[in-house]
KEKE-3310 file (N, C-alpha, C; in steps of 0.2 Angstrom, whole numbers, plus 5000, padded with zeros to 4 digits):
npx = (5141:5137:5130:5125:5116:5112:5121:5120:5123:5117:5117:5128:5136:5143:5154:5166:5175:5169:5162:5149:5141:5127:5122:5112:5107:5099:5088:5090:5098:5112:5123:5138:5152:5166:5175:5187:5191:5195:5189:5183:5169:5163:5171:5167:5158:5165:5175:5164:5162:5173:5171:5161:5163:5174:5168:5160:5170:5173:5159:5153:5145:5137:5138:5129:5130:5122:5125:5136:5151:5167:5178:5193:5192:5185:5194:5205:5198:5195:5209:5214:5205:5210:5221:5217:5210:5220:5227:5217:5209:5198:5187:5175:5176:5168:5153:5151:5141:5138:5131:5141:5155:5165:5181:5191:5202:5218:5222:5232:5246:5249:5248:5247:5247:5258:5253:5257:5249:5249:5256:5262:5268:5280:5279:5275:5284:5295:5292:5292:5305:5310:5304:5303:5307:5300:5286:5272:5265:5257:5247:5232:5221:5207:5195:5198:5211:5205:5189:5178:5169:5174:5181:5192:5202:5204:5210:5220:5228:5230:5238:5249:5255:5257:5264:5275:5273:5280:5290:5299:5296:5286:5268:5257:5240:5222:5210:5194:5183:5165:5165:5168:5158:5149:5154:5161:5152:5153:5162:5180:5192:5205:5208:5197:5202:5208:5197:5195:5206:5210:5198:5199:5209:5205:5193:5203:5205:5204:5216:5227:5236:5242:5240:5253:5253:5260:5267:5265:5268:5283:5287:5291:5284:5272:5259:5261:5253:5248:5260:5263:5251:5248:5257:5252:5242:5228:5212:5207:5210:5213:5215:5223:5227:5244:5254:5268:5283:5287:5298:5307:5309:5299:5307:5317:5314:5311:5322:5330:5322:5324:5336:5338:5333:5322:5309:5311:5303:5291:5286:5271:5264:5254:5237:5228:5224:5222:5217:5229:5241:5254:5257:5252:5261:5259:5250:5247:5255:5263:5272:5276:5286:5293:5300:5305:5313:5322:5327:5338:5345:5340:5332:5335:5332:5322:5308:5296:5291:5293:5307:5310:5308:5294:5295:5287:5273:5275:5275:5264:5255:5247:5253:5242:5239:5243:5253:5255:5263:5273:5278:5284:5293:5302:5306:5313:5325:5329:5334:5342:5351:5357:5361:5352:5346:5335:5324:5322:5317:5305:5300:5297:5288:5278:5272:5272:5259:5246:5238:5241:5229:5222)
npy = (5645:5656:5664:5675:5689:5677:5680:5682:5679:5685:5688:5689:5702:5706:5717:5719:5728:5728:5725:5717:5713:5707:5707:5701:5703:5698:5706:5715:5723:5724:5731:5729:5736:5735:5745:5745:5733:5719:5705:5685:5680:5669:5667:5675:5676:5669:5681:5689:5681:5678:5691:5690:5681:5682:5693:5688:5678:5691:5693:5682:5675:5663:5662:5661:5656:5659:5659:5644:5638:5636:5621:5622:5634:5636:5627:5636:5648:5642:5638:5653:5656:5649:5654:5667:5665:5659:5673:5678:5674:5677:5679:5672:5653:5654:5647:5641:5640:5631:5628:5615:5620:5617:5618:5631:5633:5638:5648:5641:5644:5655:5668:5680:5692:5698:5708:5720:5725:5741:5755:5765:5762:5757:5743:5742:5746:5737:5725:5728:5729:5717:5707:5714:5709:5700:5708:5715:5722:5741:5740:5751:5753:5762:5768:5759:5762:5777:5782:5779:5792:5801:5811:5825:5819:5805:5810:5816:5807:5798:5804:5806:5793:5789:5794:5789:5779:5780:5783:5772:5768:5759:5753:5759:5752:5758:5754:5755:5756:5755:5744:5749:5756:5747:5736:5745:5748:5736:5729:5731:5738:5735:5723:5717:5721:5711:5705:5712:5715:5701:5698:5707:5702:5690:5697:5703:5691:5689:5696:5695:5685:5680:5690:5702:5704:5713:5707:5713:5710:5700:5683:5675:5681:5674:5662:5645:5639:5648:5654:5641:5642:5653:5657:5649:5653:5662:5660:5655:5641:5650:5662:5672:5681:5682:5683:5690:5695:5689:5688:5696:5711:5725:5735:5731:5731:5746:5752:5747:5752:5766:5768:5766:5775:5779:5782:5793:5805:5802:5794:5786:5783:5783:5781:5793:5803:5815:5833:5839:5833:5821:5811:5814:5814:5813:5801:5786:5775:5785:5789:5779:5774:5785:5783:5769:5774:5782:5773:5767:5777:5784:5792:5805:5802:5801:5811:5815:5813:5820:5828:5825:5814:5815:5811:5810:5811:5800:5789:5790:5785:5769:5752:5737:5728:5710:5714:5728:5728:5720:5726:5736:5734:5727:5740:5745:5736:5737:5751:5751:5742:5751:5763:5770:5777:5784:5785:5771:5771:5777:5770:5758:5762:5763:5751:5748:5752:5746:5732:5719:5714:5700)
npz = (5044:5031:5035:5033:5023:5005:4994:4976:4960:4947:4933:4918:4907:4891:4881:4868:4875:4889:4903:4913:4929:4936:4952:4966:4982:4996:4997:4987:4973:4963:4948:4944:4934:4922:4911:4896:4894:4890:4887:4885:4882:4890:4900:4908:4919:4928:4932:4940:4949:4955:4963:4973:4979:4986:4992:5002:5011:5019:5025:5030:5018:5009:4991:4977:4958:4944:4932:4926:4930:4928:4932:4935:4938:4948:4959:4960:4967:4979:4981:4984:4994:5004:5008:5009:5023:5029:5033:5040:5051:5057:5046:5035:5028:5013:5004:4986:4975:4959:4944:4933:4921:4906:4908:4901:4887:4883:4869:4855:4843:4859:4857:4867:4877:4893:4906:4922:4936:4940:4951:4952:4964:4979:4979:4965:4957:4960:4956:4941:4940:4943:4935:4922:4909:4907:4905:4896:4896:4906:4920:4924:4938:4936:4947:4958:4970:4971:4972:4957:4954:4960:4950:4949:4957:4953:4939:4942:4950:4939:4931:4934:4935:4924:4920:4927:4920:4908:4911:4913:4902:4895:4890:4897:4901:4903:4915:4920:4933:4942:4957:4967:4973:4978:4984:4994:5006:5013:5015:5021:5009:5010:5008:5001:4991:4981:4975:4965:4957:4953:4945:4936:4929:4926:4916:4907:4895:4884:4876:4884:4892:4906:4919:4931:4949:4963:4977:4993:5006:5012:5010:5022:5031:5033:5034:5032:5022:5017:5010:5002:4993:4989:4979:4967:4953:4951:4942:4928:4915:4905:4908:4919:4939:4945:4957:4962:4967:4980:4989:4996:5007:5011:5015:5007:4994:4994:4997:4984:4975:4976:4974:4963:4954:4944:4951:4957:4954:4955:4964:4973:4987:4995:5002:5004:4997:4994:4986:4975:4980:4977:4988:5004:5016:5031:5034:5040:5030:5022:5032:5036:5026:5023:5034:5033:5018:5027:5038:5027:5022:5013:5009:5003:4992:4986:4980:4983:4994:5012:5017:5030:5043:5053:5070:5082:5077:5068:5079:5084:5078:5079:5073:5069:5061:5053:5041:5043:5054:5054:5045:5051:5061:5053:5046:5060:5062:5053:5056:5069:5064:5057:5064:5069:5081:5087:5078:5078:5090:5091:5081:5089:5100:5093:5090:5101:5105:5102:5103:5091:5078:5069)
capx = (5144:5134:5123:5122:5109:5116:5124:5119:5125:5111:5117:5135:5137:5149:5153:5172:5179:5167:5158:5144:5140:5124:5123:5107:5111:5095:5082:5094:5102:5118:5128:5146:5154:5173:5175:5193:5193:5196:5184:5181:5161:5161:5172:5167:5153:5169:5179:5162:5161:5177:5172:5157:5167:5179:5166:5157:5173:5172:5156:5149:5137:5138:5138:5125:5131:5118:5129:5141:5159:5171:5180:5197:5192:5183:5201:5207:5197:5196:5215:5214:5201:5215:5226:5214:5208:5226:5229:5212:5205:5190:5183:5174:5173:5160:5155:5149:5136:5136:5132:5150:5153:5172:5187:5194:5206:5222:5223:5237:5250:5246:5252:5243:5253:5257:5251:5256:5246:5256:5251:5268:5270:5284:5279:5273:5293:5300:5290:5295:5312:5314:5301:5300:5309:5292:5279:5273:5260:5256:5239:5231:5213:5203:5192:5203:5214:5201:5182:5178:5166:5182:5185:5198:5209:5204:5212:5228:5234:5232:5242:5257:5254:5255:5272:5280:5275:5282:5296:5301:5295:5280:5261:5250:5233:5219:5205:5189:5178:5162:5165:5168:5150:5146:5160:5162:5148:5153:5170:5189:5195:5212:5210:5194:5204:5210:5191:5194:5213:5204:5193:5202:5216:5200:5191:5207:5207:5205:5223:5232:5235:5242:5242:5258:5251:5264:5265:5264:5273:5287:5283:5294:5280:5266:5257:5265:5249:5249:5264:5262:5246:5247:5261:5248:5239:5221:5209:5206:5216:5215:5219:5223:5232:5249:5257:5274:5288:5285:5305:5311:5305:5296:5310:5322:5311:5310:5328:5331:5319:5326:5345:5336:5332:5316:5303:5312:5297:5283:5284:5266:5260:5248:5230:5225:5222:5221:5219:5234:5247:5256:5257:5250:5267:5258:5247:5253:5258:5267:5277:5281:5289:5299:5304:5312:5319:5330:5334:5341:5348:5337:5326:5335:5334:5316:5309:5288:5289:5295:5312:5312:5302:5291:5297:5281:5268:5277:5275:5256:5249:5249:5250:5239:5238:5252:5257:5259:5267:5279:5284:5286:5297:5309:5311:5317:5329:5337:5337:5347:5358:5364:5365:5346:5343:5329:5321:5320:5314:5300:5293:5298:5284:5271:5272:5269:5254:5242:5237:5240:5225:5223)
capy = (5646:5656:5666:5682:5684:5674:5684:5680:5683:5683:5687:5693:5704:5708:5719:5719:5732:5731:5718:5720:5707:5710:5704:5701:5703:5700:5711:5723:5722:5730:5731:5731:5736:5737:5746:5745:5726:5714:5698:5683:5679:5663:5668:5685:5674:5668:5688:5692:5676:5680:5696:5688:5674:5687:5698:5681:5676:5695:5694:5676:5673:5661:5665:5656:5662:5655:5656:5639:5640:5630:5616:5624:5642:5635:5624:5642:5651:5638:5640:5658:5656:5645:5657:5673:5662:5658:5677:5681:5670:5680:5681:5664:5652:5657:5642:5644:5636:5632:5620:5616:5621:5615:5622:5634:5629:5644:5646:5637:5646:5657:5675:5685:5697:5700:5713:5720:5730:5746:5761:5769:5762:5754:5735:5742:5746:5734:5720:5730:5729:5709:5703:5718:5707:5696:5712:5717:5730:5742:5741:5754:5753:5770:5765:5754:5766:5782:5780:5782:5796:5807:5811:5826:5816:5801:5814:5819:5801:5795:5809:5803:5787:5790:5799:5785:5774:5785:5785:5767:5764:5752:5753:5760:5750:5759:5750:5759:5751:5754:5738:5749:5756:5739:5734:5748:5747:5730:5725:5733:5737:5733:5714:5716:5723:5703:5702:5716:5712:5694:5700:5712:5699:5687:5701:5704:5686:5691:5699:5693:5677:5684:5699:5702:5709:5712:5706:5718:5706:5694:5674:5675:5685:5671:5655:5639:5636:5655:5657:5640:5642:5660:5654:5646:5657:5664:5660:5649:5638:5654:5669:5673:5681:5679:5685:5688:5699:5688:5685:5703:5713:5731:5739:5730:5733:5753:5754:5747:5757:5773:5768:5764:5782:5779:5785:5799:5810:5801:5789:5786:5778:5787:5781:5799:5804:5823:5835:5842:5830:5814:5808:5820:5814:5814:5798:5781:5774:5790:5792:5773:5775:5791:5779:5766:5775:5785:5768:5765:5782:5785:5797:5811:5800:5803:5819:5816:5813:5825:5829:5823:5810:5817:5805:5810:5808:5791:5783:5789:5778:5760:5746:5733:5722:5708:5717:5733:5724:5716:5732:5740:5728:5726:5746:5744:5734:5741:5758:5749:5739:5757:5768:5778:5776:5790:5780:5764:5771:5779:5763:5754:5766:5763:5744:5746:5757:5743:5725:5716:5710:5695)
capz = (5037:5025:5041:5030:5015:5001:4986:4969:4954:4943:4924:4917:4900:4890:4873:4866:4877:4893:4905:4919:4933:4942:4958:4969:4989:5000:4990:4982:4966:4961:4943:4942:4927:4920:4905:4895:4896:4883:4888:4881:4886:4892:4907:4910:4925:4934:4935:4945:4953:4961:4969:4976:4982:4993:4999:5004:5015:5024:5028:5032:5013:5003:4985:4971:4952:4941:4925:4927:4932:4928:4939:4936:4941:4957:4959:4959:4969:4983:4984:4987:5001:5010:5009:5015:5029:5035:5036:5043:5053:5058:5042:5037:5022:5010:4999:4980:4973:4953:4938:4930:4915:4902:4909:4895:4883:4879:4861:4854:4848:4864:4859:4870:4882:4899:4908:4928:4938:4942:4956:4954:4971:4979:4974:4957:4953:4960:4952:4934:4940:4944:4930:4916:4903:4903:4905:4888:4896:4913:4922:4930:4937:4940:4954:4963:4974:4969:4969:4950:4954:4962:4943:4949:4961:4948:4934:4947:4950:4933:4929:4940:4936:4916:4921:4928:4916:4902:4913:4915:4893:4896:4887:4901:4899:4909:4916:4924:4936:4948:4958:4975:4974:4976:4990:5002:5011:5019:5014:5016:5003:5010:5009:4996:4983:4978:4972:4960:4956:4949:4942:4931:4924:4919:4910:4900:4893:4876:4873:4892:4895:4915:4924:4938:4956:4967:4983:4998:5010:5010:5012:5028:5035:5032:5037:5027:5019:5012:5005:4997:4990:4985:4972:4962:4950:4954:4938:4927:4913:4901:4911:4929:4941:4947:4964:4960:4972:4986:4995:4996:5012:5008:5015:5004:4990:4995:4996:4977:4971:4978:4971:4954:4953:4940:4955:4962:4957:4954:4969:4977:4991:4998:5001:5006:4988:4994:4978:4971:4982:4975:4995:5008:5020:5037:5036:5042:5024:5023:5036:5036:5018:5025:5040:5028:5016:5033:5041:5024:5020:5003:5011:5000:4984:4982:4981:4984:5001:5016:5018:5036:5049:5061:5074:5084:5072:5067:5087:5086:5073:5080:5069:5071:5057:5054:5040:5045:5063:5050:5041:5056:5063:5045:5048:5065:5065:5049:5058:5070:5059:5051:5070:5070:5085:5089:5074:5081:5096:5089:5080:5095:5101:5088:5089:5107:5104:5102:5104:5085:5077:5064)
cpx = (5138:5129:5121:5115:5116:5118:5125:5119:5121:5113:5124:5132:5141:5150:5162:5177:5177:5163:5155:5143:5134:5121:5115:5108:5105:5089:5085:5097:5106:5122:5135:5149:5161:5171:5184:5196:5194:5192:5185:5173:5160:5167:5171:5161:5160:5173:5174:5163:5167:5176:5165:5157:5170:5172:5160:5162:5173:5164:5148:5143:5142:5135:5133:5128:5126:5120:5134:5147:5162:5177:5187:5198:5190:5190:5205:5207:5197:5203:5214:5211:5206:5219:5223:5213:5213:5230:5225:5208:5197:5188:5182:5174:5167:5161:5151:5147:5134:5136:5140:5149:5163:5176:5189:5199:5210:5222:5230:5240:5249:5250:5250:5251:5252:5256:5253:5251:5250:5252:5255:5270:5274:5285:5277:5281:5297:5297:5293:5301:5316:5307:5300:5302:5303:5284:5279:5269:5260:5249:5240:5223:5210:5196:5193:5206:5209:5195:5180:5177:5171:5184:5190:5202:5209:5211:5221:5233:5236:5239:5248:5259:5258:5264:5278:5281:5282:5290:5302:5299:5291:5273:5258:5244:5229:5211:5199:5183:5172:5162:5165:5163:5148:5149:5160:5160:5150:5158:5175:5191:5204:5216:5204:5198:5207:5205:5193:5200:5212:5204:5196:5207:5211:5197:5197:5209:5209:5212:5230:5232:5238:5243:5245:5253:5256:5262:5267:5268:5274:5284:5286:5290:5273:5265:5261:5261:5248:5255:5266:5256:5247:5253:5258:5244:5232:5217:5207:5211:5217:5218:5217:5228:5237:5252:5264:5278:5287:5290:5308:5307:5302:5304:5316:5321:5311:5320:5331:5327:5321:5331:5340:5336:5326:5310:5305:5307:5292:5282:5279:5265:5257:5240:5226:5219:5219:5223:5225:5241:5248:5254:5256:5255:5266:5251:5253:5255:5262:5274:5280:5286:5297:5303:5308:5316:5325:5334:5337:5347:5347:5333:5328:5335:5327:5310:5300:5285:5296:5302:5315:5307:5299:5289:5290:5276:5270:5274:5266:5253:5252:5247:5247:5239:5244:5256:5261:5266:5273:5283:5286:5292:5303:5312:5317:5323:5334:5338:5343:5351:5363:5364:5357:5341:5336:5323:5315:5315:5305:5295:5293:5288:5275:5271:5269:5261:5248:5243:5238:5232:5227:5226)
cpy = (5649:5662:5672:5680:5683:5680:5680:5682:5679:5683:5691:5695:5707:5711:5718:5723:5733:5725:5720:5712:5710:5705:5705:5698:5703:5702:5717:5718:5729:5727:5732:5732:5738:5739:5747:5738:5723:5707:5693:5680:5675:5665:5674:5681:5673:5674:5688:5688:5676:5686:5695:5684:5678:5690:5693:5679:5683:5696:5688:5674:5667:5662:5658:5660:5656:5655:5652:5642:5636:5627:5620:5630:5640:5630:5631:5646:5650:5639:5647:5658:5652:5651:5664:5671:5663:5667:5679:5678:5672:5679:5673:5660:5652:5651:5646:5640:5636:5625:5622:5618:5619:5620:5625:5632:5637:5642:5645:5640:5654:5664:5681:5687:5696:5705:5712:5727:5738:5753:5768:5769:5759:5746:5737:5742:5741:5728:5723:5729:5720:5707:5709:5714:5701:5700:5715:5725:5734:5744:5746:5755:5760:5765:5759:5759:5773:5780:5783:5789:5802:5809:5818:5824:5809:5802:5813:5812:5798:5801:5806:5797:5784:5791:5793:5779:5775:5783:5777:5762:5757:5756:5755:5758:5753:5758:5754:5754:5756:5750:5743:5753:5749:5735:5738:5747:5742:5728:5732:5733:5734:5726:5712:5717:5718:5704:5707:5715:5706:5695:5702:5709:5695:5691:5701:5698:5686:5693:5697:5687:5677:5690:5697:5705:5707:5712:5710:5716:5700:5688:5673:5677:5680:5665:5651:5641:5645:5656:5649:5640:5649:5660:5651:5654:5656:5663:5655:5645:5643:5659:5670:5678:5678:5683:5685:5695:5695:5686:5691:5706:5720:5734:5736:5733:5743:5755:5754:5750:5764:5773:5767:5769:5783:5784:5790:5804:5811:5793:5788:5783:5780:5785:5785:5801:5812:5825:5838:5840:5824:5810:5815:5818:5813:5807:5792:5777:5780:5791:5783:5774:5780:5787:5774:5769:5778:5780:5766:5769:5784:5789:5801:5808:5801:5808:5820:5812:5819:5825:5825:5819:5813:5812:5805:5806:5800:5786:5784:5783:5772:5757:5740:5725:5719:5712:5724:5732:5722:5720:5736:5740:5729:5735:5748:5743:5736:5747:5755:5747:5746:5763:5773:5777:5778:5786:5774:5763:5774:5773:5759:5756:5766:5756:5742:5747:5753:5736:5722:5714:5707:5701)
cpz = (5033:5030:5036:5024:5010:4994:4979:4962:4948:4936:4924:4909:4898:4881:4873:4870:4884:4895:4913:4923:4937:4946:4963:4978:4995:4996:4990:4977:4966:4955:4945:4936:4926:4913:4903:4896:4889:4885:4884:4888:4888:4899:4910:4920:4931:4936:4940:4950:4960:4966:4972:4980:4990:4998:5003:5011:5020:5030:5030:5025:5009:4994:4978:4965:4947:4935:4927:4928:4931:4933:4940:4939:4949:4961:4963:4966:4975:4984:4988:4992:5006:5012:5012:5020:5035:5036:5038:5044:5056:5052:5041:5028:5020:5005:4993:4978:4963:4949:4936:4922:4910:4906:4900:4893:4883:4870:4859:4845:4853:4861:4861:4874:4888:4903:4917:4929:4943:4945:4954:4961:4971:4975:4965:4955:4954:4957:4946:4936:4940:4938:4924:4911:4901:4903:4900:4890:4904:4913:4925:4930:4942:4944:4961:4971:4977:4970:4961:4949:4956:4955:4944:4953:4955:4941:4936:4943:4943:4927:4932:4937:4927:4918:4921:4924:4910:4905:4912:4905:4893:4892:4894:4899:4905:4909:4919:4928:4942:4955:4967:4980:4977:4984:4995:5006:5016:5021:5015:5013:5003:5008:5003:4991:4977:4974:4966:4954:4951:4944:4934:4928:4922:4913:4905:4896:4887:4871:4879:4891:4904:4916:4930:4944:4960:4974:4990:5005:5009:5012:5019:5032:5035:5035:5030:5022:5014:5006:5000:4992:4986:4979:4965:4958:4952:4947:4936:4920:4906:4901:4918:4930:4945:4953:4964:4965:4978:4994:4996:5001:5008:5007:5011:4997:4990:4992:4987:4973:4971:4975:4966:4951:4948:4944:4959:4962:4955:4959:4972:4980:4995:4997:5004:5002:4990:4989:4981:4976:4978:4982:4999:5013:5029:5038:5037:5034:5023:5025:5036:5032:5021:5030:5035:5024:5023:5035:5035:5020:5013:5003:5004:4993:4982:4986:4983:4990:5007:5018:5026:5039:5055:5065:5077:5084:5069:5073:5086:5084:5075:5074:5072:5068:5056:5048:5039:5053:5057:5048:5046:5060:5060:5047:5053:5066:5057:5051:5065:5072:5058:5060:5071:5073:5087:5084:5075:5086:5097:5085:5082:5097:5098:5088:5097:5110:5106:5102:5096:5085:5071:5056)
residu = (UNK:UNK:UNK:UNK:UNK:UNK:UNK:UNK:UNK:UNK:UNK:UNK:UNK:UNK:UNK:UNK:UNK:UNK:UNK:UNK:UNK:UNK:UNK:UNK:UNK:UNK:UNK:UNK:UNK:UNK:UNK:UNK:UNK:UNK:UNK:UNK:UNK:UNK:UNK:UNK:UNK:UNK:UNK:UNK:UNK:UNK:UNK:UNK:UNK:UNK:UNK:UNK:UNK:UNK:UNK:UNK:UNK:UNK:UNK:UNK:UNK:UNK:UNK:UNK:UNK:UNK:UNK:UNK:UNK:UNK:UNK:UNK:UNK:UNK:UNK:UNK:UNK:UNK:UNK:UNK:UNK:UNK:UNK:UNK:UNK:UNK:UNK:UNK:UNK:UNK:UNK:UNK:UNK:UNK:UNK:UNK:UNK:UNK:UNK:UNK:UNK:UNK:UNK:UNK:UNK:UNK:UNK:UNK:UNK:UNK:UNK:UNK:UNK:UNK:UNK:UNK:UNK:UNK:UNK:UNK:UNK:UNK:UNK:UNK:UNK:UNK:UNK:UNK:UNK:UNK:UNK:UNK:UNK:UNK:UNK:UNK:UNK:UNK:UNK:UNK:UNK:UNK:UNK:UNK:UNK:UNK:UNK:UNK:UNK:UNK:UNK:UNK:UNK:UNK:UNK:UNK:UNK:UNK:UNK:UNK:UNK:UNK:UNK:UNK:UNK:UNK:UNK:UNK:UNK:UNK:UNK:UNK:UNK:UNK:UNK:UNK:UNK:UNK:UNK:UNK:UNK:UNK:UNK:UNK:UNK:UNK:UNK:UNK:UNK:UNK:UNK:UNK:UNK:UNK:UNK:UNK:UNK:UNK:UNK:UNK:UNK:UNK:UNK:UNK:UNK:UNK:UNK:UNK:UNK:UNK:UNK:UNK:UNK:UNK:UNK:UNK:UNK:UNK:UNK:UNK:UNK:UNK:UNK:UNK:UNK:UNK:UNK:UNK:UNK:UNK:UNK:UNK:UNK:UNK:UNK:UNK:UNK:UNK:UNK:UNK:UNK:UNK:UNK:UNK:UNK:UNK:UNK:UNK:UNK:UNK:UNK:UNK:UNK:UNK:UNK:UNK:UNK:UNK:UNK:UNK:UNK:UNK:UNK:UNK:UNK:UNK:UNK:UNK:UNK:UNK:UNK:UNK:UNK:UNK:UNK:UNK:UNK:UNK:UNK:UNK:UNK:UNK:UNK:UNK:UNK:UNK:UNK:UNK:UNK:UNK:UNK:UNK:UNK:UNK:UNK:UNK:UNK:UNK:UNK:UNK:UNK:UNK:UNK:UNK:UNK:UNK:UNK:UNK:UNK:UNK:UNK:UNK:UNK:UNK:UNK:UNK:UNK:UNK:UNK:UNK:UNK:UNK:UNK:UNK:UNK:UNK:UNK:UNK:UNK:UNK:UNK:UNK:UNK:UNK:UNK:UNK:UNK:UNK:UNK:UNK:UNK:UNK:UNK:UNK:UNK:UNK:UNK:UNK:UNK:UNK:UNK:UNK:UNK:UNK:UNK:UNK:UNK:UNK)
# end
């Protein structure tokens, strides 16, 4: 436990609209900084603290924060380590070492907002569509999906992104971060981007009291101990996040977005991020997407992805992880429920490909 060097977060600062965390990793030092935040200063240690915590459980450190933490945020942050662990048992517990310091009080009476974090992807709508009557705002964070420094495909998506807001009559709030200067190098971002996720509904404490993240897969798909614990809120007792969409499968989720008709043509799921496409159509997020909407018969309902599945190119790309194995699966067996066989037969194909890993 802890075999790596230890990650230490040496000092956090923070102005009215912006909050840095720098981090000490072996003998390097690295800043992180979000700008477009709302903070309040006395939790700005626990936002970093969670993304030192994560990329702690990736890559065997334990994490020292020499500004206190308080017992509820570590309450917190310990759950979600139960619940990474039970879906990826290679990675290891990372412990965290701090003086405690008062759990936060919400101010009474509470009328901060709610805010979800929105890609214009498929869980971005369908979370707006089962919880909009309690979302006051829409998140979107430039260097999350993008690296900040991309500022013309940065520019694109938030273009897109802007669109669908507009479309669906919600506030766009847009957040900006360095955080995955900091991250790549060691961590996935596929399963690091929790630390950032965190992170970005504590800094907004000042005007949030939660930020929504929709869930990527259903509770059906889980270890017990994840899908109870990941129901709990992630922060601390003033602001956190929440994990909400988590009984509906993708492909049920894809289908009800494509009848809704909202994202017919600013649908994104694509982590290509080639300039001047919404979805480049030929990666595996891609063509999966193409693959549900056909076995649901929705392909033609939305217009920014490719008219047809290139069965081929669908059976290449093995899934590996469980939850692409899961979505691969839920496609299947709705292509054939509804008769499309050649379909079936091709993410028969692509499931066979490879061995799963955790």
């Amino acid at each position: 436990m802890g075999a790596g060097p230890t990650i230490v977060l040496e000092r956090c600062r923070s102005t009215d609209s912006s909050a840095t965390g720098r981090f000490r990793v072996g003998g390097t030092t690295h800043t992180v900084r979000f700008d477009g935040v709302a903070p309040v200063p006395a939790d700005v240690p626990e936002a970093f603290a969670s993304i030192g915590r994560i990329m702690g459980m990736e890559n065997d450190q334990r994490v020292v924060s020499i500004p206190p933490l308080s017992r509820a945020f570590r309450r917190s942050i310990d759950a979600f380590e139960d619940v990474h662990l039970s879906l990826f048992p290679h990675h290891f517990a990372s412990p965290i070492h701090a003086l405690p310091r008062p759990s936060p009080r919400p101010p009474e009476p509470d009328g901060r907002r709610v805010a979800a974090f929105f890609s214009g992807g498929v869980d971005s709508f369908d979370l707006l569509a089962e919880h909009g009557d309690r979302i006051d705002d829409l998140l979107f964070v430039r260097g999350f999906d993008v690296v900040l420094h991309d500022t013309e495909r940065t520019a694109e998506v938030l273009e897109v992104v802007q669109e669908a807001a507009d479309a669906v009559g919600k506030p766009l709030l847009v957040v900006d971060t360095d955080l995955r200067d900091f991250s790549d190098p060691t961590c996935d971002w596929t399963w690091f981007v929790y630390g950032g996720l965190i992170a970005t509904a504590m800094l907004l404490g000042r005007t949030h009291r939660e930020v929504l993240c929709a869930a990527s897969v259903a509770d059906h798909h889980l270890p017990e101990v994840a899908v109870r614990r990941r129901a709990e809120p992630f922060g601390n007792d003033r602001a956190h996040l929440r994990i909400e969409g988590r009984q509906r499968t993708r492909v049920e989720k894809l289908a009800a977005v494509a009848a809704a008709g909202q994202a017919a043509d600013t649908l994104r799921v694509c982590w290509q991020n080639h300039p001047g496409t919404v979805n480049c159509g030929t990666c595996p997020k891609c063509l999966r997407t193409s693959a549900a909407l056909a076995a649901t018969g929705s392909l033609p309902l939305v217009r920014t992805l490719p008219d047809e599945v290139d069965l081929e190119l669908l059976a290449a790309h093995p899934a590996r992880t469980r939850s692409d194995r899961a979505y691969l699966a839920e496609i299947r067996d709705v292509a054939l429920a509804n008769g499309h066989r050649e379909l079936a037969a091709a993410l028969d194909r692509a499931l066979a490909a490879e061995p799963a890993i955790p």
